[in-house]
N, C-alpha and C positions, 0 to 999 in steps of 0.2 A: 538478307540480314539487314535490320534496321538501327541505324548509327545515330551518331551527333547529339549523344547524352551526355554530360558532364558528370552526370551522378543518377547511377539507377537506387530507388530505395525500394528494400521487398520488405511491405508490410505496411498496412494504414491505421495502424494503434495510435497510442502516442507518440511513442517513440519515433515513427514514419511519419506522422505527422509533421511533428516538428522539424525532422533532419529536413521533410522535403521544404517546410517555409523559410527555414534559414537558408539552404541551397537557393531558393528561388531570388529571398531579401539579397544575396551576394551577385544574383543576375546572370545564375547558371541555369543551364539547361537539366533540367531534373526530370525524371519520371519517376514515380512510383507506381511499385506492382501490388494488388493487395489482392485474394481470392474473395473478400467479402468487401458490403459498403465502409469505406472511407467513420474514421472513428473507433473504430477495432470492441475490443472487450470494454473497456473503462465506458464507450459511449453506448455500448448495445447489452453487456450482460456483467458490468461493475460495477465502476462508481455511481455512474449517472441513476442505473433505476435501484441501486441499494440504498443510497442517499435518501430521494425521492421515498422509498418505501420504508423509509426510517421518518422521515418527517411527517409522511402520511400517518403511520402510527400511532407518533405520541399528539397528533392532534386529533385522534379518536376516530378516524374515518371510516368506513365499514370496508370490507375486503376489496368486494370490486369496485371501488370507490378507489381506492388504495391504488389497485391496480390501472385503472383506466389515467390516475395521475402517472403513474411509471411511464404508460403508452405516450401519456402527450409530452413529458418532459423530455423524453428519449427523441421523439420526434423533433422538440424541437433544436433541440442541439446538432441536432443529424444535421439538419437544413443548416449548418454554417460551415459546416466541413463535408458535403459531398460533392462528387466529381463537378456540377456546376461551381460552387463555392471555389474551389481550390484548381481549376481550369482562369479562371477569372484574375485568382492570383499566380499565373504563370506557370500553372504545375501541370504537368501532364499524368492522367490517370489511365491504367490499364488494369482492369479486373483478369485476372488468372491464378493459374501458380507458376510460382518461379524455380527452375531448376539449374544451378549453375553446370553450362557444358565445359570451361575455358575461363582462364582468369581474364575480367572483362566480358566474358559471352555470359549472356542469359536468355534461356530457353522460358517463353511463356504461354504455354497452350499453344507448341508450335510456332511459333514465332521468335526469331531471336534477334537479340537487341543484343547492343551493344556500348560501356560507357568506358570515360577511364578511372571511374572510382563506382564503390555499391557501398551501402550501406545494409546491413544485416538488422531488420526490426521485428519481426517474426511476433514475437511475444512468447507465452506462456498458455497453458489451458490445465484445466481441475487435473490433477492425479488421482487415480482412482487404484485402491488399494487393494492386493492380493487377497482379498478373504474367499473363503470358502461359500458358495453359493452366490455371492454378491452377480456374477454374470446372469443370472435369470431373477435378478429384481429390478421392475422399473423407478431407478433410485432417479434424483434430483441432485446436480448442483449448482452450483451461483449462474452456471448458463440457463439452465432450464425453467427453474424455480418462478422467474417471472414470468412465463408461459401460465402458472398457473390461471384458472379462471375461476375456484368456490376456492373456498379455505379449506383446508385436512382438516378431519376431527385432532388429529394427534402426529405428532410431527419428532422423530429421533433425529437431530444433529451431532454428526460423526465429524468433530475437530474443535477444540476451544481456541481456535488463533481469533486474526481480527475479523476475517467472512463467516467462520461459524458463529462467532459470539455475536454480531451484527444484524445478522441472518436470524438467530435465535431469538432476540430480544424485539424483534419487527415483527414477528410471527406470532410469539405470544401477545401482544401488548395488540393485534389483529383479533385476538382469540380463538389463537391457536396452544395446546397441549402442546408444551416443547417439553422435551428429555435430553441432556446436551452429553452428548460422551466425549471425555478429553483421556489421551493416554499418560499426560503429565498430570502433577498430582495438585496440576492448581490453574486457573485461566489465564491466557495470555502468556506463557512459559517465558517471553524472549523479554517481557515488561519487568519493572519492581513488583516482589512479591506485594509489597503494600498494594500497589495496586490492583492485582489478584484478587486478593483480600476484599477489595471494598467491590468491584464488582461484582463477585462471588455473591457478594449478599446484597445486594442491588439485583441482579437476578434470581434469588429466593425468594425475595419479596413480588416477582412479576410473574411469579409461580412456575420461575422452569425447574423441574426438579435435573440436577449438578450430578453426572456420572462422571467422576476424578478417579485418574491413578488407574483405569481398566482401560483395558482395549476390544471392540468390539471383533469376533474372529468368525460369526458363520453367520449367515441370513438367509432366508426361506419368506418364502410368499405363502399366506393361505387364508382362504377364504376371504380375499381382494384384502388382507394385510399383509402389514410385513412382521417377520420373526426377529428378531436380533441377539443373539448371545454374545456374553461380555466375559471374558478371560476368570470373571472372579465366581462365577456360576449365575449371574445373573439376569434374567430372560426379560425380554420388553415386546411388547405388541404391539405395534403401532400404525397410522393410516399410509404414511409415505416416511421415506428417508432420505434425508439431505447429504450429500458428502462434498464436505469441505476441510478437509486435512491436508490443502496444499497444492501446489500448481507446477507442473515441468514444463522444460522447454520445449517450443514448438520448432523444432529444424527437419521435422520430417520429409521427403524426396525434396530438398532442397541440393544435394550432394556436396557439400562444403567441401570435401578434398579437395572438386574438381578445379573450384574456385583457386587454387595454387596453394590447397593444405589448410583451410581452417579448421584450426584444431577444437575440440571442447574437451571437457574436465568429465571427469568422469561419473557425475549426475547429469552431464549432457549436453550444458551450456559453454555457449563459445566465448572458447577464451579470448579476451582483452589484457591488452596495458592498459598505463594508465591515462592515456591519449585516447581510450576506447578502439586503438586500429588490433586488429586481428593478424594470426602469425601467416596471413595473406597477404602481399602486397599491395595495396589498394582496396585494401577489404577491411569497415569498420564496421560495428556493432552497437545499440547502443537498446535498452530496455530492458522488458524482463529475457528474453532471449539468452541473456548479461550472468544474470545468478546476480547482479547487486540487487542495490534496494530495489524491494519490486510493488512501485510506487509511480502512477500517474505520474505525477510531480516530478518524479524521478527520472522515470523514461522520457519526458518532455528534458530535462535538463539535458538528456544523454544525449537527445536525437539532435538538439541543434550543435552541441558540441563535437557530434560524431561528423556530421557535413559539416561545420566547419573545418575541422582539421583534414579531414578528405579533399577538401578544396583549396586550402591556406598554407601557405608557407611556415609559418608559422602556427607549431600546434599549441593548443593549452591540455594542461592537466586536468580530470577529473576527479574532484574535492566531494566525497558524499557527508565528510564530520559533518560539518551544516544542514543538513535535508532533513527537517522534521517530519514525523508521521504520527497519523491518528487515528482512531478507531471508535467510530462513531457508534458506541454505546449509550447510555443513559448512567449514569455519566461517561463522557467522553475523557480517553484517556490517549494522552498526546507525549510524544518526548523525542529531544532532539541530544543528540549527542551519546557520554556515558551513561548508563547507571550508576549509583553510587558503590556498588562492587565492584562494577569496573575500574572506577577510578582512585580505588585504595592504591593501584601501582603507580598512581599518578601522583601522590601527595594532594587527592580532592578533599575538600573539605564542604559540608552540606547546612544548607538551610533549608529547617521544614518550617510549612503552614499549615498546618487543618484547617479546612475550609470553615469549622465548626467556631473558628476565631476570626472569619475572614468576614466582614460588614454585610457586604453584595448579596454572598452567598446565604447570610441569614437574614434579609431581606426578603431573597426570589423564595424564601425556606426550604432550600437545596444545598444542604451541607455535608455530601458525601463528597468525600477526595480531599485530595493537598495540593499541592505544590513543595517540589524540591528542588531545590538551584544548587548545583553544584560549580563550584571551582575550583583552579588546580592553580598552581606556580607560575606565571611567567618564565621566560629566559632571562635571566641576569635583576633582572626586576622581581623576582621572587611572588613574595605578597603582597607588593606594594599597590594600592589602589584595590584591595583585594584576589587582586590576581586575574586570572581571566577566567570568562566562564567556558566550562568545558561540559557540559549535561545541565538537563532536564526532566523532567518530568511533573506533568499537569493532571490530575485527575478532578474534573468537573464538568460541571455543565455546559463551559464553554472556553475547554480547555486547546479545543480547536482551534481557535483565534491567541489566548492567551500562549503560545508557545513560540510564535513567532519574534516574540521581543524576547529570549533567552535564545532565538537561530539567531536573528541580527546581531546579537552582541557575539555569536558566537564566528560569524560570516564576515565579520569587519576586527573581530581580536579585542574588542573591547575592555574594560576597564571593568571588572566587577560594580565597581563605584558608582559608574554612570547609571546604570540602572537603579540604585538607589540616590541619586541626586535628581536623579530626572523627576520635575513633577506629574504625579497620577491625577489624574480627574478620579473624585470622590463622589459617591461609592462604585467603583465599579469593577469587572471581576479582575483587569489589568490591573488595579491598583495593590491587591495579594504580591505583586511580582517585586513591587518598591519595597514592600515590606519583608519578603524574604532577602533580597539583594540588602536590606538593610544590618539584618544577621550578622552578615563578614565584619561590621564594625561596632555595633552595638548591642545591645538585650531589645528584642522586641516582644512587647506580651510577654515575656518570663524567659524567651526563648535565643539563645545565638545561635551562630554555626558550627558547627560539631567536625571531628575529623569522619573522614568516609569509612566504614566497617563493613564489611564481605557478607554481613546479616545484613547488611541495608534497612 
């Protein structure tokens, strides 16, 4: 048995990532275990080349053009995070799988080590949906799909969240025939309808023809296509199919009992406090693994917080209200905190701006989307200063950047005010944010802030 670990981490995602560089920045003895290169999903089949094949896109590139940028971006990210990279910085890497024998013991392709904390980073992978026939079709998802090397003539995407819709919109605008099937009756279900809305017809116009409200239920392969049937009787043909409806967690032959009882919930994900430790003693968790937000950003926030408290005496709580996320569409739609139906139980009250008022935006002549700023009451301070801000929501062209400064005010408890006292550089698309923040106190363009209504 191999000892004098401080901290094993299983998994080299984000999540693993981080827990192992905090572990290491505190001057512990860490290893992590990962079964693939160092970087996980986000740097080999996520963020990294969906980004890249989203910017490849809208800057007209031709496919394998597209693609051979995916290749080199992907490479070169790798190069700062594999086992040379992160040996360098203190870490010790071992390629295998991890099986927990004994709370502390880990079994890794025969080998067992041993620490006095682990950290659980696993992650997640595609879910892949009970239909009828789907096992004898060569479908595609977010892992696969950059494998490609021609373009399909025609392409069905099965899921309208953020990798369908992303996936969907890089592929046409490649030219490729996209067909998107959502089983909710509008894209992005968990967003503001408005935002739906204006994507919705953002991808009419890049010609992917919108299957809403059906659910696809049997597929057949024939003559090198594929079949697809959709609940409402409606039959599609298409070159390849994409499935992206969602992602479970990966704890497969990991034995989490053995580890002293780690429990998970019952879509599978292990459960956490709110310290991120597990109903293990010495056993924390932190990414998608988690069932939270299931967000780079996110799993990087968890992994260092996870070894920290694994190693620290003191532990800290894990705060996600603050964590924005985005969804790199055309336009891009971004939100941090409630919705505005959400925050009807809060006493929120909202500022909108159509872009179509916004300077920047009709400037770049890109005026699909808003901005909504929502805030809610203080404690004892009520509306004073307008309260603080509790949501957002960004729909633009560079609503990715523009979200950030409704998380900070929302990350520090801010002043609704601030934000609109703070000076904006003119024209730019931050400057929309002074102008809604402005709402809570005066008429801007015709418009104030409204109380928050459940129709949003």
């Amino acid at each position: 048995m191999t000892g004098g670990h401080d901290l094993i981490v299983i998994g080299g995602g984000a999540a693993g990532l981080a827990a192992a560089r905090a572990a290491a920045g505190l001057a512990a003895r860490v290893l992590m275990v990962t079964d693939g290169p160092p970087g996980g999903d986000c740097t080999f089949t996520g963020c990294v080349p969906s980004k890249t094949l989203i910017e490849a896109a809208s800057r007209g590139l031709p496919f394998r053009d597209a693609m051979g940028r995916v290749r080199d971006a992907v490479a070169t990210i790798a190069a700062t995070e594999d086992e040379a990279a992160l040996r360098a910085e203190g870490i010790e890497v071992r390629r295998g799988r991890a099986r927990f024998l004994a709370p502390g013991r880990v079994d890794v392709d025969g080998t067992v080590l041993s620490a006095r904390r682990c950290v659980v980073a696993t992650g997640a992978a595609p879910t892949v949906p009970p239909m009828d026939g789907l096992d004898g079709v060569p479908y595609l998802t977010h892992e696969t799909v950059f494998d490609l090397t021609a373009p399909p003539r025609s392409v069905a995407v099965l899921g309208g969240g953020s990798i369908g819709c992303e996936l969907a919109q890089a592929l046409a605008r490649l030219g490729v025939r996209v067909t998107l099937v959502e089983a909710a009756d509008r894209l992005l279900p968990a967003e503001e309808p408005a935002a739906s809305r204006v994507l919705a017809d953002a991808f009419t116009r890049d010609g992917i023809r919108l299957e809403l409200g059906v659910r696809a239920v049997r597929a057949r392969t024939a003559d090198r296509a594929v079949r697809l049937w959709l609940d409402d009787g409606t039959e599609l043909t298409v070159d390849r199919l994409l499935v992206a409806i969602g992602r479970r967690p990966v704890t497969d032959g990991l034995d989490l009992p053995a580890a002293g009882g780690v429990a998970v919930d019952d879509h599978g994900y292990v459960v956490t406090d709110d310290r991120l430790a597990t109903t293990a003693p010495g056993v924390y968790a932190a990414g998608d693994v988690t069932g939270r937000l299931p967000f780079t950003h996110a799993a990087y926030a968890m992994g260092r917080l996870a070894a920290g408290n694994a190693l620290a005496r003191r532990r800290r709580r894990y705060d996600p209200s603050a964590t924005p996320w985005v969804t790199f569409t055309a336009p891009e739609v971004a939100r941090v905190g409630l919705t505005e139906a959400e925050a009807v139980d809060h006493g929120g009250r909202v500022a909108y701006l159509p872009m179509t008022e916004m300077d920047r935006a009709v400037t770049a002549d890109d005026t699909d989307g808003f901005i909504k700023l929502v805030a809610g009451p203080r404690r004892l301070l009520r509306g004073l200063g307008g309260g603080r801000v509790i949501g957002a929501t960004v729909v633009a062209a560079r609503a990715g950047e523009m979200i950030h400064e409704p998380a900070l005010a929302m990350a520090t408890n801010m002043f609704t005010g601030r934000l609109a006292q703070a000076t904006h550089a003119y024209p730019t698309w931050s400057y929309g944010m002074q102008l809604a923040a402005a709402q809570f106190f005066t008429t801007v363009g015709g418009r104030r802030a409204r109380p928050a209504t459940r129709a949003g």
